[in-house]
N, C-alpha and C positions, 0 to 999 in steps of 0.2 A: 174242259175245253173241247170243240168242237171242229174239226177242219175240214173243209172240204174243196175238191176240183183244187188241188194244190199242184200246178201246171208253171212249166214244163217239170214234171218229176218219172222218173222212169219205174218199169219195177223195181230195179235194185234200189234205186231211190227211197222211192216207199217204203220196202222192208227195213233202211236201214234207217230212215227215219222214223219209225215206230218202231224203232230198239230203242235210239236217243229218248223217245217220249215213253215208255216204256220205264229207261231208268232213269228219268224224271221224277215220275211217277213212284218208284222204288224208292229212291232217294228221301223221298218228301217234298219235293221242290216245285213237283205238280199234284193239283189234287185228283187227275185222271185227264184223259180225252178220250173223244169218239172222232172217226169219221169213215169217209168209204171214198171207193176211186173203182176204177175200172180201166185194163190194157187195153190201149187200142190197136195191139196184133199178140198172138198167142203169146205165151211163153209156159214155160214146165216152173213150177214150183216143188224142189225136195223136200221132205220133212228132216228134220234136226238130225236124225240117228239112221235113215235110211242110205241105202248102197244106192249109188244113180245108177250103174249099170245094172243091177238089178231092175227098177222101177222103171226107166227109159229107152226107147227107142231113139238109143245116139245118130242112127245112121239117118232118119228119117228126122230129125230135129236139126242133125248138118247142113243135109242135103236145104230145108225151108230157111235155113239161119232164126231157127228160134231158140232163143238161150235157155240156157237154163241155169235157175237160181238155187240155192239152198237156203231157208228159209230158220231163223234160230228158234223156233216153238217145233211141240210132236206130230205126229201124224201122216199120215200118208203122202203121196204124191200127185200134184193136180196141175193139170194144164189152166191156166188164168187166159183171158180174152173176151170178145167183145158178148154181150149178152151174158155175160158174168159179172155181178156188183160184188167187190170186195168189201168188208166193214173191220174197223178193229177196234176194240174199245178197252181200258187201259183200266185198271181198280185199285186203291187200296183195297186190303185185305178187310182192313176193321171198318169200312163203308158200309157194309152190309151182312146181316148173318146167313151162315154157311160160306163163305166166299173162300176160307178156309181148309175144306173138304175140296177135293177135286170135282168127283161127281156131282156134288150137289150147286159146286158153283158151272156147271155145263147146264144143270137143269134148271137153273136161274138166270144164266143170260139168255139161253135156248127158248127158252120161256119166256121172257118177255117179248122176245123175236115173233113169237107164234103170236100171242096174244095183239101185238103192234101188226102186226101184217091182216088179221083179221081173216083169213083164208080157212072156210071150213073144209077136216079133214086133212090140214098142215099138223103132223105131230114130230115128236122126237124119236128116234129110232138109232139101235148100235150105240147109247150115251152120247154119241156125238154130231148125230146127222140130226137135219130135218128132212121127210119125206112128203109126198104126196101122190096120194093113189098108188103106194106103193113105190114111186120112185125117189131117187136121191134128186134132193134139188138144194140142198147147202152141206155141206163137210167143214167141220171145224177144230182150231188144234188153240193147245195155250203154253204159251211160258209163262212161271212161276216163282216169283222169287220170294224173301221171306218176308216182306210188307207189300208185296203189290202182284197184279196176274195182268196179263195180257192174253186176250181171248181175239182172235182173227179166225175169219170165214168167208165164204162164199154164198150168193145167192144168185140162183140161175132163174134169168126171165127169158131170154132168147137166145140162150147158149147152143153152139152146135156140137154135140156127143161125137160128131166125126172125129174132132180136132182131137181129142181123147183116144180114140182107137188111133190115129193116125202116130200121135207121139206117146202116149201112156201105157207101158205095160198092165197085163192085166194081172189084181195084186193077187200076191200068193196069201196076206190074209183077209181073209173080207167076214164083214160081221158077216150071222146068221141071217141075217134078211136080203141079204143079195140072193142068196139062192145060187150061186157060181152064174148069176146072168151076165155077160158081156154089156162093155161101156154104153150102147148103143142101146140097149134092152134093159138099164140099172136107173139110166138120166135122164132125170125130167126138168122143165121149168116152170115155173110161178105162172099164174094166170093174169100177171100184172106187170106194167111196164116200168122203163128204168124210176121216174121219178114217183109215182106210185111207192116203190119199194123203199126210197130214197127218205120221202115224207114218211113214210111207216117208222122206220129205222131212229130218225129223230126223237118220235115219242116213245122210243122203246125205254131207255135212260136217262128224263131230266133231271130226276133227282139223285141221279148216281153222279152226272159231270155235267157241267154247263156249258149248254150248245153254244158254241162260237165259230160263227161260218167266218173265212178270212180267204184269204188268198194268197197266205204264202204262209213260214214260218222262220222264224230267226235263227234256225238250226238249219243252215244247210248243206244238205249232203255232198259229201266227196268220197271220189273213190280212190282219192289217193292218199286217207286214213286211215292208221289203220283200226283193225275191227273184225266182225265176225265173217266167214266166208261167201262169196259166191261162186258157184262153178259157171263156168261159161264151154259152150260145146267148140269147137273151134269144126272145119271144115274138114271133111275129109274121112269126118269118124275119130281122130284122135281125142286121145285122153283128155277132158277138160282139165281146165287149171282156173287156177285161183286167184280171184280177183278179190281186192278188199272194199271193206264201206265201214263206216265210220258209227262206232259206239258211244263216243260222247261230242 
């Protein structure tokens, strides 16, 4: 299944409705989806196992009121917003071979990403980025459970790197090809616009899940479910606290 522009949903929305679809998906009850969204003002996204004050600039995310989320898959820390297309796409395990193997199923959703977008000198870079000319222009992380994966990422076509320095610590591990370059000298974007990347994305997996554009979904999110975490900055600088979103 296939969703898209699934409005009014917020990020926390999002994330927590692609956990629902996610163990769906796990369960057997779905045989996967796709889709992609985009925020229309910043927000931080944490990964599964990282420290937010570590990774965030609380004081400068208070000060904007940009929240910030904790996200249930791995990987690092990224600011979402506009000129950023999010995608996330949902697998049985036994769909495909290798999907099994970590690595190999990064170089096979990643891969067909490359291949669907058509952009010469777009490679895979760090297991889990895609680059160009050297720069980062998508970050991707997955959760895994024991009959299904969820794979979510990023693609930058008119993202601003400011937003990045402004809220995103710079990480303490960064693969080998960053080079310790600064956000603003690491991020690049796609030489193609939102719905360009949008049509690509489409043809990356029909025969993994069936495209079904809709406008809404029967699953909807509450945050007074409960479920996996969200941090929310509150003003001031203090400690975020925990807000909930809904698992099934």
């Amino acid at each position: 299944m296939m969703y898209q522009n699934v409005d009014p949903l917020t990020p926390q929305d999002r994330l927590a409705l692609e956990w629902n679809l996610f163990q769906s998906t796990e369960s057997g009850t779905s045989s996967g989806f796709c889709w992609t969204w985009e925020a229309a003002r910043p927000v931080v996204i944490v990964g599964r196992s990282n420290h937010t004050a570590d990774d965030v600039i609380l004081d400068a995310c208070a000060a904007d009121g940009v929240p910030v989320l904790r996200r249930f898959s791995g990987g690092g820390t990224v600011v979402l917003g506009p000129g950023c297309l999010n995608y996330a796409v949902a697998l049985p395990l036994v769909s495909q071979p290798g999907l099994g193997d970590v690595l190999a199923s990064f170089q096979l959703v990643l891969g067909r990403i490359v291949t669907a977008l058509g952009i010469p000198g777009l490679a895979i870079e760090g297991r889990t980025d895609l680059t160009l000319d050297g720069r980062k222009v998508s970050g991707n992380a997955q959760r895994r459970g024991r009959r299904a994966l969820l794979q979510h990422g990023t693609l930058l076509y008119d993202f601003d790197p400011a937003l990045a320095t402004r809220y995103v610590k710079e990480p303490a591990r960064q693969p080998a090809y960053r080079a310790e370059r600064a956000h603003s000298e690491f991020m690049g974007n796609l030489p193609l616009d939102c719905e360009r990347v949008q049509a690509a994305l489409a043809k990356a997996w029909p025969d993994l899940v069936t495209p079904l554009v809709g406008t809404g979904h029967s699953v909807v999110p509450s945050a007074e479910r409960p479920g996996c975490k969200f941090e929310r900055v509150t003003p001031g600088g203090a400690s975020p606290s925990a807000a909930q979103a809904p698992l099934s």
